[in-house]
C-alpha positions as CSV (number, residue, x, y, z in Angstrom):
1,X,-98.6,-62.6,101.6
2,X,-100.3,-63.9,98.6
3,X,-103.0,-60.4,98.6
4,X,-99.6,-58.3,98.8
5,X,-97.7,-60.0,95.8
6,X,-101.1,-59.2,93.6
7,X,-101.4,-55.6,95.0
8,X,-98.1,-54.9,93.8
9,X,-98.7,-56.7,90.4
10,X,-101.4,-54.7,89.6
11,X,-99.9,-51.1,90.6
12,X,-97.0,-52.0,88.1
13,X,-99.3,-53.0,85.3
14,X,-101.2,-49.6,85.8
15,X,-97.9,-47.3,85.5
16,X,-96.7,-49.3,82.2
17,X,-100.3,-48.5,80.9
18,X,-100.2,-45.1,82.1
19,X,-96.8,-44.6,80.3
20,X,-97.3,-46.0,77.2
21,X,-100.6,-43.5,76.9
22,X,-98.5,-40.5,76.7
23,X,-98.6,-38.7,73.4
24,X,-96.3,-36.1,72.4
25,X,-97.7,-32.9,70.4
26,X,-96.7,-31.9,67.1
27,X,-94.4,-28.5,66.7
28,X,-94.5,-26.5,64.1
29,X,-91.4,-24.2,63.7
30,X,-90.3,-21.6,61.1
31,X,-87.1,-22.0,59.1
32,X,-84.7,-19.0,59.3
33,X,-81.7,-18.4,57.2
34,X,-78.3,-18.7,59.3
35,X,-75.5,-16.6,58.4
36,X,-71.6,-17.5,59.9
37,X,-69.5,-14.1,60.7
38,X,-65.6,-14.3,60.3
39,X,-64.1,-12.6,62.6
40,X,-60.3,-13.1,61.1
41,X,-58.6,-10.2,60.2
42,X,-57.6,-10.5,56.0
43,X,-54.6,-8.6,54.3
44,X,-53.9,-8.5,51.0
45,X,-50.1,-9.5,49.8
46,X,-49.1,-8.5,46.6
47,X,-47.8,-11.3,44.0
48,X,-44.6,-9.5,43.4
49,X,-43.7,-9.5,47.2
50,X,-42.9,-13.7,46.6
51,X,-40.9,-13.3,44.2
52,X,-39.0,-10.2,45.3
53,X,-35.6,-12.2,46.5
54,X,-36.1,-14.8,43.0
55,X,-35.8,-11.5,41.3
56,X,-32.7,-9.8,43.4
57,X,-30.7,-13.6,43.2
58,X,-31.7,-13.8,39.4
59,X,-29.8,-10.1,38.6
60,X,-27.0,-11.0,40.7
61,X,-26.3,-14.0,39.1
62,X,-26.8,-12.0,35.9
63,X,-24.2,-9.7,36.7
64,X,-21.7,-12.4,38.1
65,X,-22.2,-14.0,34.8
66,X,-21.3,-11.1,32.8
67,X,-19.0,-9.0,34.8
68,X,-14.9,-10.7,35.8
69,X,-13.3,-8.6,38.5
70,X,-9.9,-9.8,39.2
71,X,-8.0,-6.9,41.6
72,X,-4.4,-7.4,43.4
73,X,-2.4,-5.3,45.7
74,X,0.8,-5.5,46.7
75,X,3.3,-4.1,49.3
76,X,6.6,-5.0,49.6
77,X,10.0,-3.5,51.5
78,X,13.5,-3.6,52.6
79,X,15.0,-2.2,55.6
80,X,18.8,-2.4,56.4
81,X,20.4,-0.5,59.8
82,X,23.8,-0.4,61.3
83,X,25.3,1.6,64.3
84,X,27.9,4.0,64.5
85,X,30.2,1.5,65.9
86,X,29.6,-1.2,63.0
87,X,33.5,-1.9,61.7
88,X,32.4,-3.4,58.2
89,X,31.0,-1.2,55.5
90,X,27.4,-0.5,55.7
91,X,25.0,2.1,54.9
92,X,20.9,2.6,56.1
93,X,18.9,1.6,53.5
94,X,14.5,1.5,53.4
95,X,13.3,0.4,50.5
96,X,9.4,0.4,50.0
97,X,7.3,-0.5,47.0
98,X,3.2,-0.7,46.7
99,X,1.8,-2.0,43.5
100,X,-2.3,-2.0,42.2
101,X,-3.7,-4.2,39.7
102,X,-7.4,-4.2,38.3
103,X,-9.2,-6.2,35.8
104,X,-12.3,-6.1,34.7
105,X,-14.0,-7.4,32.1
106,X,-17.7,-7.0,30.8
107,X,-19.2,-9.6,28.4
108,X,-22.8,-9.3,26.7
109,X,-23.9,-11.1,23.2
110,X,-21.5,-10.1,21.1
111,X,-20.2,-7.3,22.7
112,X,-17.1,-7.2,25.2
113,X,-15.6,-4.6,27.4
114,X,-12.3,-4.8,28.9
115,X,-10.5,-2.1,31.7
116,X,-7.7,-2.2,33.1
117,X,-6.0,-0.2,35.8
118,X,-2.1,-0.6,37.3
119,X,-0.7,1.0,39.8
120,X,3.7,1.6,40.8
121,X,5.2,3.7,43.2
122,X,8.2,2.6,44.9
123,X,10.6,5.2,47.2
124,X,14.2,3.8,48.9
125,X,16.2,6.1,51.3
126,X,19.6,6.1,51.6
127,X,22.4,8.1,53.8
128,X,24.3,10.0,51.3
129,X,27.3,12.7,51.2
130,X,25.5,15.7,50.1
131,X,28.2,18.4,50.6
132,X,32.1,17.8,52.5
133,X,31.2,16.6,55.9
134,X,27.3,16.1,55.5
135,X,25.5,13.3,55.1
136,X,21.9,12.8,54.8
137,X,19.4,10.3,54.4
138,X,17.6,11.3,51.3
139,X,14.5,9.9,49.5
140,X,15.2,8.8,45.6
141,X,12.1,7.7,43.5
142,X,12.5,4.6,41.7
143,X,9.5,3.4,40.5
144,X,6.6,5.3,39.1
145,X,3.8,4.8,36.8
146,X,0.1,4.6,36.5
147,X,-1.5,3.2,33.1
148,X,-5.1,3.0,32.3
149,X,-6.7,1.0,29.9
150,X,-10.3,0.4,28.2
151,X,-11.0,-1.8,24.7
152,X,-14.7,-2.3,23.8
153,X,-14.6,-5.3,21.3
154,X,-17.5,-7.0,19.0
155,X,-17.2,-10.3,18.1
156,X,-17.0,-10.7,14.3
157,X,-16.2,-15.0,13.5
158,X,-14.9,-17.5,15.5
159,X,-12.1,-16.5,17.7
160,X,-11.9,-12.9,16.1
161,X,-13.4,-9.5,17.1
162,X,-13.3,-5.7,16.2
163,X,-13.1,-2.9,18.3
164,X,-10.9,0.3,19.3
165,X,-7.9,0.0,22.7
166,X,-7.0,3.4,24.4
167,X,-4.4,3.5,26.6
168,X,-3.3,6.1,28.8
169,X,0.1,6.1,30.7
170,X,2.2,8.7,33.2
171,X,3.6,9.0,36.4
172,X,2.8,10.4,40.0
173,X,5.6,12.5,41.2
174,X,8.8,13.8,39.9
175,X,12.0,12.1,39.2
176,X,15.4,13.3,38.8
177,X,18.3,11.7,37.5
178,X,20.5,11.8,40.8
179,X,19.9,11.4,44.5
180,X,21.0,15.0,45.5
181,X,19.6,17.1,42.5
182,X,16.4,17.8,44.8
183,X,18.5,18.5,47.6
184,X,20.7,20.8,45.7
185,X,17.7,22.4,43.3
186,X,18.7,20.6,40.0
187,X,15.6,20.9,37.8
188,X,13.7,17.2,37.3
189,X,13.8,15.4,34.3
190,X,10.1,14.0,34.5
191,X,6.9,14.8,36.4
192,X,3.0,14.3,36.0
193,X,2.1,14.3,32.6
194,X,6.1,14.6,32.0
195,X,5.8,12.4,30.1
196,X,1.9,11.0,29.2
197,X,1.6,9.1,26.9
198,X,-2.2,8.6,24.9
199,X,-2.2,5.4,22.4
200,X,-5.6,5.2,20.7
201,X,-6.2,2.1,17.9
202,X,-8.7,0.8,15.9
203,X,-8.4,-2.9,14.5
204,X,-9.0,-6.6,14.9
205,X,-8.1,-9.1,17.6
206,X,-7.5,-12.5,17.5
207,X,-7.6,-14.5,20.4
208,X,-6.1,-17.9,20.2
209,X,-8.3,-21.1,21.1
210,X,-6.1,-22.6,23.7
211,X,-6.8,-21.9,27.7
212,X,-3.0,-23.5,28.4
213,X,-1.7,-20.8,25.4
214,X,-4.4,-17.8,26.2
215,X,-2.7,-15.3,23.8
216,X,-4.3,-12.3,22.0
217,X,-3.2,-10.3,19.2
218,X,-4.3,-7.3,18.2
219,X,-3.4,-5.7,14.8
220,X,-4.9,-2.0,14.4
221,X,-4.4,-0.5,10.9
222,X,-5.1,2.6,12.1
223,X,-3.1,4.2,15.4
224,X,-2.6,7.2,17.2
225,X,0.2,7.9,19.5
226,X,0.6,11.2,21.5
227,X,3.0,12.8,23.9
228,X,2.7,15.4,26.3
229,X,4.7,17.5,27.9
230,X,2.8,19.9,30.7
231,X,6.1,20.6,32.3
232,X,8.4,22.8,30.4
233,X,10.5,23.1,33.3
234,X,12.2,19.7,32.7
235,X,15.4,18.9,31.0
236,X,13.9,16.4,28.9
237,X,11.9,16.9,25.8
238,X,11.0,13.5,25.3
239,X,10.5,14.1,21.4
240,X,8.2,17.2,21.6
241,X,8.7,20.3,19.5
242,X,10.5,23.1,21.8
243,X,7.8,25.5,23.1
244,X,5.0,22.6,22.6
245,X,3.4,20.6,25.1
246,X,2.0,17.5,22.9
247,X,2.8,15.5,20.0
248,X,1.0,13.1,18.0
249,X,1.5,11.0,15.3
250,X,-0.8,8.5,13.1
251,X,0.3,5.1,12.0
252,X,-0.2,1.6,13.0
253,X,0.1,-0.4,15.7
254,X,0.5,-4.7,17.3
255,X,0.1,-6.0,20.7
256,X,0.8,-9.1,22.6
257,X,-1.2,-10.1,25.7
258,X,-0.9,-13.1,27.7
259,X,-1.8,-14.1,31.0
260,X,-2.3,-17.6,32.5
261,X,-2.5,-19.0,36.5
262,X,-0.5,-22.1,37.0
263,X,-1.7,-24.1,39.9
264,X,-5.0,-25.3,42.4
265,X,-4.4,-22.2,44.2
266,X,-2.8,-19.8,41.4
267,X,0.8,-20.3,43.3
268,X,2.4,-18.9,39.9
269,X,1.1,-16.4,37.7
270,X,2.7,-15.2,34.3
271,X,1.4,-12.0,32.4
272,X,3.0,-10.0,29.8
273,X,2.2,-7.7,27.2
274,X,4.4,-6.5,23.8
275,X,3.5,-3.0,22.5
276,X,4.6,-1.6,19.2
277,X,3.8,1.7,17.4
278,X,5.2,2.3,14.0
279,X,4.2,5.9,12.5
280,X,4.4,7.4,9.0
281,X,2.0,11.0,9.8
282,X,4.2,13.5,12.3
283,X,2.5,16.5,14.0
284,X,-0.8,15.3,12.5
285,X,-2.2,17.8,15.2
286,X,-0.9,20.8,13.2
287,X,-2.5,23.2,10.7
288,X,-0.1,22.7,8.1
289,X,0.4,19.3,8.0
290,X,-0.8,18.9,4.6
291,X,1.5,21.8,3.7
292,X,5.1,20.3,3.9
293,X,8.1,22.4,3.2
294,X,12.1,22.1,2.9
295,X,12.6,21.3,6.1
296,X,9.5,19.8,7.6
297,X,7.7,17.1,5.0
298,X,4.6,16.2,5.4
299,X,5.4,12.1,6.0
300,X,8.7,11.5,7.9
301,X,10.4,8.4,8.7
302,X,9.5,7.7,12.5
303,X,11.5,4.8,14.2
304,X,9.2,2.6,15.9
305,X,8.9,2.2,19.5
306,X,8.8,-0.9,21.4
307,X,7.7,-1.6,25.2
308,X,7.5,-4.8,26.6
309,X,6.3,-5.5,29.9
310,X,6.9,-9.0,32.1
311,X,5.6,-10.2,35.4
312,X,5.6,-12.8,37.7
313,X,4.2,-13.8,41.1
314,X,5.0,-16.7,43.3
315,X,2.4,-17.1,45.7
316,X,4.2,-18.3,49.2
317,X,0.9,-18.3,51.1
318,X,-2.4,-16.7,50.5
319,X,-0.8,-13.4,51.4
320,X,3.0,-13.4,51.3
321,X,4.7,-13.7,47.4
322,X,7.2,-13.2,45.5
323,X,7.3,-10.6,42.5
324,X,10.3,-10.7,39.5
325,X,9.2,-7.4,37.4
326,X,11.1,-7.0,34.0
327,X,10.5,-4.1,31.2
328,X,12.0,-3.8,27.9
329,X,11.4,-0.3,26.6
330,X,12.6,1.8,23.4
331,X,11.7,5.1,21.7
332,X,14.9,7.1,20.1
333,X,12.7,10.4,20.5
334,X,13.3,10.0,23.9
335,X,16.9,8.4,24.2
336,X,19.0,6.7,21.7
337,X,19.7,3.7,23.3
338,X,17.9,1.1,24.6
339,X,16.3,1.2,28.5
340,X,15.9,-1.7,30.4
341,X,14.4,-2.1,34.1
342,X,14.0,-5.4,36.6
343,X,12.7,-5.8,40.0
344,X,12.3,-8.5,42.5
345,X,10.5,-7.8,45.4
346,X,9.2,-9.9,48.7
347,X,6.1,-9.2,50.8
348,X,2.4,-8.9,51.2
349,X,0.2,-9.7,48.9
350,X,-4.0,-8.9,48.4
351,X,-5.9,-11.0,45.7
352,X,-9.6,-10.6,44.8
353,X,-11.6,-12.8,42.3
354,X,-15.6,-12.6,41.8
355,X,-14.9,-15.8,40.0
């Protein structure tokens, strides 16, 4: 047993011998130069590309900044009915009135633009005896008129500018002074551009520093006012020379303006504007105005004309309100006396505001 332990002693001592004999060679190898391939697809993007939408939100703010938009639209209407067999007194009636306002106001430095655009038409149809026996339901214009507006203004000091306000003014359709004189072919006493009236200034403006008082005053030194008359057809004149279509005359001119929103919500809204025109210069469109004779000298007294305009609106919801309209209005070329018109009305109502 002994012999067998030794046997096996000395066969492990000759493989640890053996192993630790091995030797391992020395390699030479040959250094290469590795290169890495990208196989990722690159694209080019453009700087401007990031800032594209900066760029758009930047010029609409721009433009919100300098430009006001305030627009309103209005329609409003009546309508009363009663059957043959009503006892009491009682006649149809349909009353309809649509109404456009625009503002809009552009504001740069110094420099300030402001346009304006209004809108008035209003129809009512009534049954009315139009010959023994008959009885028709006839249309009768009632309101009508479309003014338009523009006054580019510079500042000059502190609540003052300078700057030139042209105002244009007519109506849409004709008007006749009685229900049946269309019916019966009675000529009209207005139409389109029958009258138009052109008002052109240049002066100063002063706007007073007070947002619960926001009144401007305008005092032009030098005015022109001018009436046409396309349609010779009509039985008034309104102040033009027979045979002539226009008339103008130079002098000076005032205007009021105010306008201020009562109210979170703008429930009440007050706006009114005083116009005056006094002129010295008649026909100052003729030839021989500088040539005055017996019975046409060159400066005539003119009396001065006067138009003041006054409305409200009473917001019942966001689109239902009350409007109470009044106009005070004279010019002796057209009628010697003094002309007066009010209007209250109930019904929709459109309101847009960019700020």
């Amino acid at each position: 047993m002994k012999k067998i332990y030794v046997l096996t002693a000395l066969l492990l001592l000759t493989s640890l011998t053996a192993t630790a004999q091995i030797s391992i060679d020395e390699v030479a190898t040959k250094s290469e130069k590795q290169t890495f391939e990208n196989d990722m697809k690159s694209q080019s993007i453009d700087a401007a590309f990031h800032s594209g939408a900066a760029a758009r939100a930047e010029r609409l703010a721009i433009r919100k900044e300098r430009n006001t938009v305030d627009f309103s639209a209005n329609l409003h209407g009546s309508l009363t009915a009663f059957s043959k067999s009503w006892q009491a007194s009682g006649d149809n009636t349909f009353t309809i009135l649509a109404s456009l306002n625009f503002l809009h106001t552009y504001k740069k430095g110094r420099f300030t633009l402001t346009n304006t655009a209004t809108a008035k038409f209003g129809y009512n149809n009534m049954k009315t005896t139009v010959s023994e026996g008959v009885e028709k339901g006839l249309w009768f214009k009632n309101v009508d008129e479309v003014a338009l507006s523009t006054a580019p203004q510079w500042a000059m000091v502190k609540n003052w500018t300078y700057g030139a306000n042209i105002k244009f003014r007519t109506q849409f359709a004709r008007g006749y002074s009685a229900r049946t004189d269309h019916y019966n072919g009675i000529a009209p006493v207005s139409n389109f551009m029958t009258p138009g009236y052109l008002d052109a200034s240049v002066g100063f403006t002063y706007v007073l520093p007070s947002k619960k008082f926001p009144l401007k005053i305008n005092l032009a030194p030098l005015a022109m006012s001018a009436t046409y008359r396309n349609d010779l057809g009509v039985t008034n004149d309104y102040g033009v020379p027979a045979g002539h279509r226009s008339k103008y005359e130079g002098g000076l001119s005032v205007q009021l303006d105010f306008d201020r929103t009562w109210g979170a919500n703008g429930w009440l809204r007050y706006r009114t504007t005083a116009y005056s025109f006094y002129g010295w210069v008649t026909d100052i469109s003729s030839k021989k105005k500088f040539k005055p004779t017996e019975d046409k000298p060159k400066y005539e007294h003119i009396v001065p004309t006067l138009r003041w305009e006054n409305t409200i609106d009473i917001k019942a919801t966001k689109y239902i309100s009350t409007q109470i309209y009044f106009q005070l209005y004279y010019n002796r070329a057209e009628v010697d006396k003094l002309q007066v018109s009010s209007m209250l009305s109930v019904g929709l109502t459109y309101t847009f505001k960019n700020k």
